[in-house]
C-alpha positions as CSV (number, residue, x, y, z in Angstrom):
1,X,-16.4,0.8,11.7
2,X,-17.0,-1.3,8.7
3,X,-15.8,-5.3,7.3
4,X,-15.3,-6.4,3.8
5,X,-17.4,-8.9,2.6
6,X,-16.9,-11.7,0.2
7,X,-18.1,-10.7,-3.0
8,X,-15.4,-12.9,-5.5
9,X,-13.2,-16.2,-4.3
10,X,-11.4,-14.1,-1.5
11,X,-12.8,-13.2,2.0
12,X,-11.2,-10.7,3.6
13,X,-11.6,-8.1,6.8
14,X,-9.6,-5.7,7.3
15,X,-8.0,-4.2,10.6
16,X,-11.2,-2.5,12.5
17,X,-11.0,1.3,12.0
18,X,-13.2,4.3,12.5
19,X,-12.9,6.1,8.8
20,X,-14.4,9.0,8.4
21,X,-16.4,10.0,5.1
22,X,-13.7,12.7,4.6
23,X,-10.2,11.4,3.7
24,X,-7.7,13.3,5.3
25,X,-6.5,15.8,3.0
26,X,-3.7,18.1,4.6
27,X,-1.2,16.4,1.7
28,X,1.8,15.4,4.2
29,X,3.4,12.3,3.7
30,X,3.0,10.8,7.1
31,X,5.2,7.0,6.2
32,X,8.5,6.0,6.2
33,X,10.7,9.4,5.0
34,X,10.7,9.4,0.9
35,X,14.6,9.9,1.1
36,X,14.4,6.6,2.6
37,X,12.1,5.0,0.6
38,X,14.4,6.4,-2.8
39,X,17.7,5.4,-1.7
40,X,16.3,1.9,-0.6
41,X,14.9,1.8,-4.6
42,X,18.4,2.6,-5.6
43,X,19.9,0.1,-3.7
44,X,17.3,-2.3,-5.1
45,X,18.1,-1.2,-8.5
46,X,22.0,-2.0,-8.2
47,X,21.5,-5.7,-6.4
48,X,19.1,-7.2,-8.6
49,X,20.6,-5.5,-11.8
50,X,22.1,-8.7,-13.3
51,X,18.9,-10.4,-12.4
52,X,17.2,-7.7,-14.6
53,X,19.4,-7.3,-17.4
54,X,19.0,-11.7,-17.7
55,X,15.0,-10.8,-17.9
56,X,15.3,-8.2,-20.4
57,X,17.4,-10.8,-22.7
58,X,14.9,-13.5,-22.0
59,X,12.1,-11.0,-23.0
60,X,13.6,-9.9,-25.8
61,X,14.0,-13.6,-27.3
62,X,10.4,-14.4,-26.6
63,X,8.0,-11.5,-28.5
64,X,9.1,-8.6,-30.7
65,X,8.7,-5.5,-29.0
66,X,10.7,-2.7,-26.1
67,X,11.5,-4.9,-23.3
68,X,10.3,-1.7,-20.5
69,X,6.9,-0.7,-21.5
70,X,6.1,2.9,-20.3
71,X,2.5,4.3,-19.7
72,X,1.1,7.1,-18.6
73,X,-0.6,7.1,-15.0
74,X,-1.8,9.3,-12.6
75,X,-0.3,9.5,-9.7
76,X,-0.8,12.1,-6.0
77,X,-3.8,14.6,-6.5
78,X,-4.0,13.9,-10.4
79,X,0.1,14.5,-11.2
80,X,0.6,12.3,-14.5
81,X,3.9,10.4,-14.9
82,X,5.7,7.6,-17.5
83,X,5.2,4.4,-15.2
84,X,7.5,1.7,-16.2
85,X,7.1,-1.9,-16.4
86,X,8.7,-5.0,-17.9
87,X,6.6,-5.9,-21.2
88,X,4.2,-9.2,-20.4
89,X,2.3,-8.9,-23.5
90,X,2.5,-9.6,-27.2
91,X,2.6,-5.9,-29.5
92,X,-0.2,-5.4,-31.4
93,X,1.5,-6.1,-34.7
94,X,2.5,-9.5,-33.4
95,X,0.6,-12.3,-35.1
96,X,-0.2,-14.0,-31.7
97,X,-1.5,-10.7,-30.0
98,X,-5.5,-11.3,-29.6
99,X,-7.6,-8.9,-27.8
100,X,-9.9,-10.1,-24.8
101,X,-13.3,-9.8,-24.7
102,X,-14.3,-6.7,-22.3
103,X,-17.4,-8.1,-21.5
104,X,-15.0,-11.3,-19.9
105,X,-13.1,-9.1,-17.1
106,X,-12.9,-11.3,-13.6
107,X,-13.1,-7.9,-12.1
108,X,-16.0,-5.7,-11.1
109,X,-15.9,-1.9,-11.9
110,X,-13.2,0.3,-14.2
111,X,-10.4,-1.9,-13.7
112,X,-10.7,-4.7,-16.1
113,X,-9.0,-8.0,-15.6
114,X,-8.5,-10.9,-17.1
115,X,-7.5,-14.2,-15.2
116,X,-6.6,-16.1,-18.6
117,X,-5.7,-12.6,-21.0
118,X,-5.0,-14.1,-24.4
119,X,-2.0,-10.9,-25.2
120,X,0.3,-12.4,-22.2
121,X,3.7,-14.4,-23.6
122,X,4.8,-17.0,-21.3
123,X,7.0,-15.2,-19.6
124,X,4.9,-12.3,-19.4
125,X,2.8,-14.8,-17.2
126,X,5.4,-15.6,-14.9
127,X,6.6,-12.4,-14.0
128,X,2.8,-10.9,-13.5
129,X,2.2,-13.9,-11.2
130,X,5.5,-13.0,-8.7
131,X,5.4,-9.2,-9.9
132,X,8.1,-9.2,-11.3
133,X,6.8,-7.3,-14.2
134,X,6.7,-3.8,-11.6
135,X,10.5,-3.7,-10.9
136,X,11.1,-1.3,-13.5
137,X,8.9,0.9,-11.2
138,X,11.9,1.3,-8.9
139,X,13.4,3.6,-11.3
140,X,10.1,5.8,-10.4
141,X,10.7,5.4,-6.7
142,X,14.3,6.8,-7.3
143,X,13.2,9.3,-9.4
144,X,10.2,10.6,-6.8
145,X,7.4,10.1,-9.4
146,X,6.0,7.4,-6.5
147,X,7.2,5.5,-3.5
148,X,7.6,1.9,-2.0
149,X,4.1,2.2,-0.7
150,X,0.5,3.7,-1.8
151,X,-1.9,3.1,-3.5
152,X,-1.4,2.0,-6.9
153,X,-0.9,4.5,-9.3
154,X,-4.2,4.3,-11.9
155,X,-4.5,4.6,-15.8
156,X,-5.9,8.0,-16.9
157,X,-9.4,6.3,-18.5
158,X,-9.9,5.1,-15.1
159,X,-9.3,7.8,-13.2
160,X,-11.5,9.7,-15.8
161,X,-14.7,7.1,-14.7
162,X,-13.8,7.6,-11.1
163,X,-17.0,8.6,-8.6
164,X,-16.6,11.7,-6.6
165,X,-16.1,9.2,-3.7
166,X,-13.2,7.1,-5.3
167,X,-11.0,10.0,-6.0
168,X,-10.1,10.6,-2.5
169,X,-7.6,7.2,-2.8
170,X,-5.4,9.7,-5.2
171,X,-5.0,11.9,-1.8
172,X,-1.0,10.0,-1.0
173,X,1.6,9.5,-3.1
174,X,1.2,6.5,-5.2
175,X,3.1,3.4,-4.1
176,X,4.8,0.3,-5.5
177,X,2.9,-2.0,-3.0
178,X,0.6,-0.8,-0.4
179,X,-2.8,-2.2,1.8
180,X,-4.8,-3.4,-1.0
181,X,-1.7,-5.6,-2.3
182,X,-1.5,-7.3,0.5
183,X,-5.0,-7.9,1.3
184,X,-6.2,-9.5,-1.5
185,X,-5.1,-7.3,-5.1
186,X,-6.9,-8.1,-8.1
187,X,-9.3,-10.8,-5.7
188,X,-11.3,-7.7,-4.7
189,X,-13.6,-5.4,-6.6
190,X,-12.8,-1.9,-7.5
191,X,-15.4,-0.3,-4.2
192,X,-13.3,-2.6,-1.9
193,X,-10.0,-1.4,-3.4
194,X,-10.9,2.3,-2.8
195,X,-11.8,1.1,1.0
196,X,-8.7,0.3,1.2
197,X,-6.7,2.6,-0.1
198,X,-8.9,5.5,1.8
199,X,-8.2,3.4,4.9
200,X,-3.8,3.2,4.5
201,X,-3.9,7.4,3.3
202,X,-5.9,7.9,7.1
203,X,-4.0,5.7,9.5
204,X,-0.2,5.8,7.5
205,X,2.6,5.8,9.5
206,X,6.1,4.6,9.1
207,X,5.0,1.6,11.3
208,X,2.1,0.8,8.6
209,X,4.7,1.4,5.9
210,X,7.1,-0.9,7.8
211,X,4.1,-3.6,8.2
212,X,3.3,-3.7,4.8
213,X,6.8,-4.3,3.5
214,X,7.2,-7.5,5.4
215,X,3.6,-8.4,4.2
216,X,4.2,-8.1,0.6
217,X,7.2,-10.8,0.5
218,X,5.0,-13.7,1.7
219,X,2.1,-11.9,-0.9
220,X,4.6,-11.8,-3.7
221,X,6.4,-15.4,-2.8
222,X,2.6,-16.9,-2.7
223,X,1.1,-14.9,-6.2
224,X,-1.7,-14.0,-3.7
225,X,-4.5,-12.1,-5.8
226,X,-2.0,-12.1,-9.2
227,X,-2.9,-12.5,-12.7
């Protein structure tokens, strides 16, 4: 049995488990059914279209650039797939795009981030703080590259400078939310994301799946862990 403890501004425990070093690795899908979890995507899709078709404009009037960025991540047991998300950040051949300093990240181990990232456009920043910017993932959801929830679906350089240890979190399907978003996101290092993540694949169930639905809302709602 093992607890979380505070190493950056949020203190968190997770639900008291016995985890075994081994993550469980007979590759079933042990959530709420995938048919379910596509044709709730494509329900999704069709309600909030005019909500998304009023971002894309406002996007598009902000910064030069595609409004849907697409990039490559890696998704169950090392599958790549084109990930899409709306575009928070100036292109490179913008005059206001300005690199961050790497050394700057507010988060420990491969996944950088950067709390005040110089390349996001205003209203980049608002739809990273409410998500907003991972809607477009839906389309992935419908298309069975990922589901509603899993782990987060990484980039290939940091899958590349994963541990032995921190690849068993690519042992589910990769998800839109999932445990670590509603425990605390980007206010947890790297080592306590993998925890998690190792924790949802060994105890998922569709009651899990159902209970970290109705967590992400209130998550979302409150920008918990977002930037």
């Amino acid at each position: 049995m093992y607890s979380i403890k505070k190493t950056t501004a949020t203190q968190f425990t997770p639900a008291t488990t016995s985890v075994s070093a081994q993550v469980k690795l007979d590759g079933r899908h042990h959530g709420i059914p995938a048919c379910l979890q596509r044709l709730a995507a494509m329900t999704g899709l069709l309600l909030l279209s005019p909500f998304l078709l009023v971002l894309i404009a406002l996007i598009k009037l902000e910064s030069q650039g595609p409004c849907v960025y697409k990039q490559v991540r890696v998704g169950k047991l090392g599958r790549r797939f084109t990930m899409y998300k709306f575009r928070s950040m100036y292109m490179p051949e913008d005059p206001r795009f300005r690199n961050p300093d790497p050394a700057q990240s507010d988060r420990e181990g491969v996944c950088a981030k950067y709390r005040n990232d110089p390349r996001i456009t205003r209203i980049g920043a608002f739809i990273r703080k409410y998500s907003i910017d991972e809607l477009p993932q839906l389309m992935n959801v419908v298309r069975g590259d990922m589901l509603l929830i899993g782990p987060r679906p990484a980039l290939e350089k940091e899958v590349h400078a994963y541990q032995q240890h921190e690849l068993g979190r690519l042992n589910s399907e990769q998800g839109l939310t999932g445990l670590w978003q509603v425990t605390g996101r980007a206010d947890t290092t790297f080592a306590q994301q993998v925890q998690l993540d190792k924790q949802y694949i060994m105890e998922q169930s569709a009651l899990n799946d159902v209970s970290i639905l109705l967590k992400t809302i209130p998550c979302v709602i409150g920008a918990k862990g977002a930037y």
